[in-house]
BAFI-3210 file (N, C-alpha, C; in Angstrom, 3 decimals, decimal comma, padded with zeros to 6 digits):
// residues 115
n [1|2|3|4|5|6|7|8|9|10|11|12|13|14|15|16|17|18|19|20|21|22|23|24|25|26|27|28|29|30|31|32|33|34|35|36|37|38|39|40|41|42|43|44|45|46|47|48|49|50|51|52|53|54|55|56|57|58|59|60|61|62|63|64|65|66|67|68|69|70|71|72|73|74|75|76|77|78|79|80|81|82|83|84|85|86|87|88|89|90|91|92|93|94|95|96|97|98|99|100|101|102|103|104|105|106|107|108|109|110|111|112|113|114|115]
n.u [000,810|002,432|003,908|003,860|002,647|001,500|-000,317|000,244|002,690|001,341|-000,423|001,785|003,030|000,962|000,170|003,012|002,446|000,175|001,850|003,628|001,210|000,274|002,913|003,067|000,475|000,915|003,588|002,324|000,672|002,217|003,493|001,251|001,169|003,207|004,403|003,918|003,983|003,365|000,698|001,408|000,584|001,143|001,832|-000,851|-002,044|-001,977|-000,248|002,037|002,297|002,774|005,514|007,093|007,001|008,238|010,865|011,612|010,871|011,959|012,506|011,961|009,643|007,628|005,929|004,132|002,812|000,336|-002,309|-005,120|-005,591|-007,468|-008,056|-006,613|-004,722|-004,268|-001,116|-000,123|000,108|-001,326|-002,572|-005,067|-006,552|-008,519|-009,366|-006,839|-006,968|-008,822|-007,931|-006,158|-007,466|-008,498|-005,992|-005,486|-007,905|-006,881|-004,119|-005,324|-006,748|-004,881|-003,706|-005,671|-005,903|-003,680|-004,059|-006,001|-004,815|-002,853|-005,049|-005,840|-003,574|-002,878|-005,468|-004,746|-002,957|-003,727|-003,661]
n.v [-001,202|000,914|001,591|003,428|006,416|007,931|010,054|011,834|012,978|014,196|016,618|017,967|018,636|020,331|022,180|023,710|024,178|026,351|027,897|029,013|030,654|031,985|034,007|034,691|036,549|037,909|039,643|041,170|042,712|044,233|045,034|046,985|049,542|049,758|050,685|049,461|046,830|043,390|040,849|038,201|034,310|031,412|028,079|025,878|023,372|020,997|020,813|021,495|019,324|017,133|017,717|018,119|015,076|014,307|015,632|018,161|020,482|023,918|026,486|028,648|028,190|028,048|029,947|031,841|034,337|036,302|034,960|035,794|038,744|040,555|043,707|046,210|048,422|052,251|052,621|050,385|048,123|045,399|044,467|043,948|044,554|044,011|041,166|040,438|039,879|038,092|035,938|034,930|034,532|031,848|030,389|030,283|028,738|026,356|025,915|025,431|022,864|020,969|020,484|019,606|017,899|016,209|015,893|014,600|011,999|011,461|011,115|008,347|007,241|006,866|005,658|003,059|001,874|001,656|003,853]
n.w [000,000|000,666|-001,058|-003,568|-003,301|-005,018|-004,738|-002,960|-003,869|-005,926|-004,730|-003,599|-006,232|-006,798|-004,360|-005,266|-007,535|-006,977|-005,373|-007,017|-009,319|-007,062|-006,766|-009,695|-009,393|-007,414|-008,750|-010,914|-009,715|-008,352|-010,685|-011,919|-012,530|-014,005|-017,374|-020,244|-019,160|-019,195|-018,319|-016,325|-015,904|-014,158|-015,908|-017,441|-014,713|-015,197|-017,595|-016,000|-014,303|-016,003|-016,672|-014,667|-014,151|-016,131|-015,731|-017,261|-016,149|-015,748|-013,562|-014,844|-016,639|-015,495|-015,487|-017,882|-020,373|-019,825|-022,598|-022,816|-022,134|-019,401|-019,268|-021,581|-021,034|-022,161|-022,157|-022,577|-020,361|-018,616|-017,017|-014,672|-011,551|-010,311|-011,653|-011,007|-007,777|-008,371|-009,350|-007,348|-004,935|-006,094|-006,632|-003,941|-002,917|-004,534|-003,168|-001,164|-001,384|-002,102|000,696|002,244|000,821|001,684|004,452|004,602|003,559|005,620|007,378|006,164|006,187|008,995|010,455|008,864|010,329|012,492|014,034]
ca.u [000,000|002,651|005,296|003,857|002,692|001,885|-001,365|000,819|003,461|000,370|-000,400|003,030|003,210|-000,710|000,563|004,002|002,030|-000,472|002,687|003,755|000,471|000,463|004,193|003,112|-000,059|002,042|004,459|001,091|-000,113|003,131|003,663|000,153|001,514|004,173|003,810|004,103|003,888|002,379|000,215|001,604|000,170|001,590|001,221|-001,979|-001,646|-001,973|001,331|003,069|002,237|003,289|006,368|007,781|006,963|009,687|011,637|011,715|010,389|012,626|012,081|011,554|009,406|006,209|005,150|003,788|002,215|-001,213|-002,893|-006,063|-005,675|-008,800|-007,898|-004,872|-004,519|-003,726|000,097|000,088|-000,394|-002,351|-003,034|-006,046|-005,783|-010,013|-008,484|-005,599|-007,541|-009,856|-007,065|-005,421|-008,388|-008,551|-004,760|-005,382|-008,241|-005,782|-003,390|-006,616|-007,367|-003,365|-003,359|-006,622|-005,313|-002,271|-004,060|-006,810|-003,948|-001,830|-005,896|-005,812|-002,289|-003,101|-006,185|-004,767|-002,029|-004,395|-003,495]
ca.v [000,000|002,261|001,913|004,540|007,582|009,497|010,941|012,667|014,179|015,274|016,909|018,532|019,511|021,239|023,380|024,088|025,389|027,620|029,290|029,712|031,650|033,460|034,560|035,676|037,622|039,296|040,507|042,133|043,488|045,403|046,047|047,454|050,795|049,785|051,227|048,310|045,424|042,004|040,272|036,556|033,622|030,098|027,319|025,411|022,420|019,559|020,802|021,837|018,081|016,171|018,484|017,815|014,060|014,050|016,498|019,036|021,674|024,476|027,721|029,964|028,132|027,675|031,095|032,861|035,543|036,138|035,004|036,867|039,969|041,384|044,644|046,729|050,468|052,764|052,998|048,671|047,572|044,426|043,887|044,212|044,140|043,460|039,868|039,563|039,290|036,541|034,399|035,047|033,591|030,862|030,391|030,418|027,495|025,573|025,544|024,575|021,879|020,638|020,568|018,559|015,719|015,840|016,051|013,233|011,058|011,207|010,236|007,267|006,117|006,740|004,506|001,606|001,739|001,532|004,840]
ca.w [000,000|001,277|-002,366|-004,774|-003,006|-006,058|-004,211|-002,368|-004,887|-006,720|-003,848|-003,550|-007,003|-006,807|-004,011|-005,156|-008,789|-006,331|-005,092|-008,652|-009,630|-005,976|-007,455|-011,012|-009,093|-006,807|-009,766|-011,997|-008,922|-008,154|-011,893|-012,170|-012,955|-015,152|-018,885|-021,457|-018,429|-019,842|-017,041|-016,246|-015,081|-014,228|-016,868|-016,454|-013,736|-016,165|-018,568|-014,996|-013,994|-016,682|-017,011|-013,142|-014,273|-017,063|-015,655|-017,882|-015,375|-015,381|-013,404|-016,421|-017,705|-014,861|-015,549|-018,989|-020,832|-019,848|-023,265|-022,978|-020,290|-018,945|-020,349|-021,875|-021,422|-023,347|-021,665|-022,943|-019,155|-019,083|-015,461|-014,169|-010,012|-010,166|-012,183|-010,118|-006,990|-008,020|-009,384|-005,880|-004,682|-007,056|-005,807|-002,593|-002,949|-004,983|-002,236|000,685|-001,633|-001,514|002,252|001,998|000,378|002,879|005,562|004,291|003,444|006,332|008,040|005,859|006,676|010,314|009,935|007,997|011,241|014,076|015,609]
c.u [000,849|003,558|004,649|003,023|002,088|000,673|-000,281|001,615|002,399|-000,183|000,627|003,198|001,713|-000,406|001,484|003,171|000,993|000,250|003,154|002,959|000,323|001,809|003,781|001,928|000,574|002,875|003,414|001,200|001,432|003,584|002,324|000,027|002,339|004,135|004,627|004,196|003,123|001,485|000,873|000,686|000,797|000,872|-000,042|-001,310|-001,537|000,058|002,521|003,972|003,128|004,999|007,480|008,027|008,006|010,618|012,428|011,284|011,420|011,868|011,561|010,199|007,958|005,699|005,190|002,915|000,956|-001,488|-003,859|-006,345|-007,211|-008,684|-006,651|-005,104|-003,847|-001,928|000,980|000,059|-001,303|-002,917|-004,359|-006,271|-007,421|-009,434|-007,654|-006,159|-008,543|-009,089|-006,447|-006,531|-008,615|-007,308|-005,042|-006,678|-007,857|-004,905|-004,381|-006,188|-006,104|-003,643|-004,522|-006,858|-004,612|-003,270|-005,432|-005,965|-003,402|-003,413|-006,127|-004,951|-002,861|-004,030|-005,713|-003,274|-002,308|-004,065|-004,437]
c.v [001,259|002,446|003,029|004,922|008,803|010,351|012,132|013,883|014,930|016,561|017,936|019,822|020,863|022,309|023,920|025,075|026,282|028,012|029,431|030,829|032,467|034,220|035,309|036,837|038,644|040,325|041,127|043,077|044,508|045,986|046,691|048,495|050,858|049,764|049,894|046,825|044,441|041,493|038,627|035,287|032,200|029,207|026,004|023,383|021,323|019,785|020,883|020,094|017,095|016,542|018,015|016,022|013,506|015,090|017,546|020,510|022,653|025,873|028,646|029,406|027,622|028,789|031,670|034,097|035,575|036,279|036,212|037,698|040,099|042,693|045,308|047,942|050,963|052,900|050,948|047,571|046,697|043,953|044,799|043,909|043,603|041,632|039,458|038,951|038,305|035,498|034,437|034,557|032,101|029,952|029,905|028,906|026,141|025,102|025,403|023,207|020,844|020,101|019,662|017,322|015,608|015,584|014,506|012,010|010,736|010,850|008,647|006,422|005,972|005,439|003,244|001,336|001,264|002,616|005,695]
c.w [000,000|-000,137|-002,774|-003,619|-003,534|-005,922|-003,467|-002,983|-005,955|-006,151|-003,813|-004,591|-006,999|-005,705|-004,201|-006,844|-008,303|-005,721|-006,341|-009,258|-008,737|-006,313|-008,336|-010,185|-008,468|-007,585|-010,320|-011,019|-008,741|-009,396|-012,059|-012,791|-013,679|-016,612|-019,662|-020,632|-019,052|-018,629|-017,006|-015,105|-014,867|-015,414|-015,967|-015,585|-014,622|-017,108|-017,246|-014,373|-014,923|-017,102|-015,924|-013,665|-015,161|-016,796|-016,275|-017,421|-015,271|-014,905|-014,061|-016,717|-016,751|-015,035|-017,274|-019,188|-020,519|-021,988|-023,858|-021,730|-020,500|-019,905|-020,760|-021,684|-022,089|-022,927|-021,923|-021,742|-019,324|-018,182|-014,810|-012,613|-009,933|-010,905|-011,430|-008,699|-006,852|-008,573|-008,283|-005,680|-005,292|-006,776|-004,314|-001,808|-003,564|-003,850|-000,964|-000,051|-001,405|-000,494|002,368|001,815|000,770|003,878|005,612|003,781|004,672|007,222|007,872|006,051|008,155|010,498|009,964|009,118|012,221|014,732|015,422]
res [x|x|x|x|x|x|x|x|x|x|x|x|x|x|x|x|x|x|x|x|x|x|x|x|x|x|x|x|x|x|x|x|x|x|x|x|x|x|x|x|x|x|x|x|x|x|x|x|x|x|x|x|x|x|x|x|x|x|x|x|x|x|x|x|x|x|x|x|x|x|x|x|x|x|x|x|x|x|x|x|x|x|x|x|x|x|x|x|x|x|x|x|x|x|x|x|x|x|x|x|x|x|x|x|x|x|x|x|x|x|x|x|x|x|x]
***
């Protein structure tokens, strides 16, 4: 029962890519005011996943271009802080849900232990 694990490292990786997107929000939100800023967001969890899995994950390369911003101003700014705060939210239930399946795993080992 106890060899593979890989609830867990899924786990791992799912909150280590909701500090990735709490990272890129934080950077918009402090560029917010910066003339020609792009908005970024982490790549989505599935490419992040399979990426860590062949180890091809490099730093650079968990965060991109926001696609489609909310809006652009006229100064080419693409961050929208009304957007940034509901993927920070969105973030921020990403990393509950993490801790969730740690914390419902490490009930099930307990469990299948007797303690």
């Amino acid at each position: 029962m106890f060899e593979s694990l890989d609830v867990l490292r899924m786990a791992q990786a799912y909150a280590t890519h909701a500090a990735s997107r709490q990272q890129a929000i934080s950077q918009n939100v402090a560029n917010a005011d910066t003339p020609g800023y792009r908005s970024r967001d982490a790549i989505p969890f599935a490419d992040y996943w399979n990426a860590s899995l062949d180890g091809s994950l490099a730093d650079r390369g968990r965060l991109r271009l926001d696609e489609n911003p909310a809006t652009v101003a006229p100064d080419g700014n693409t961050v929208s802080v009304e957007y940034e705060m509901m993927r920070a939210v969105e973030a921020r239930q990403q990393h509950e849900m993490a801790l969730g399946i740690y914390s419902m795993s490490r009930d099930l080992m307990r469990a299948s232990l007797g303690r």
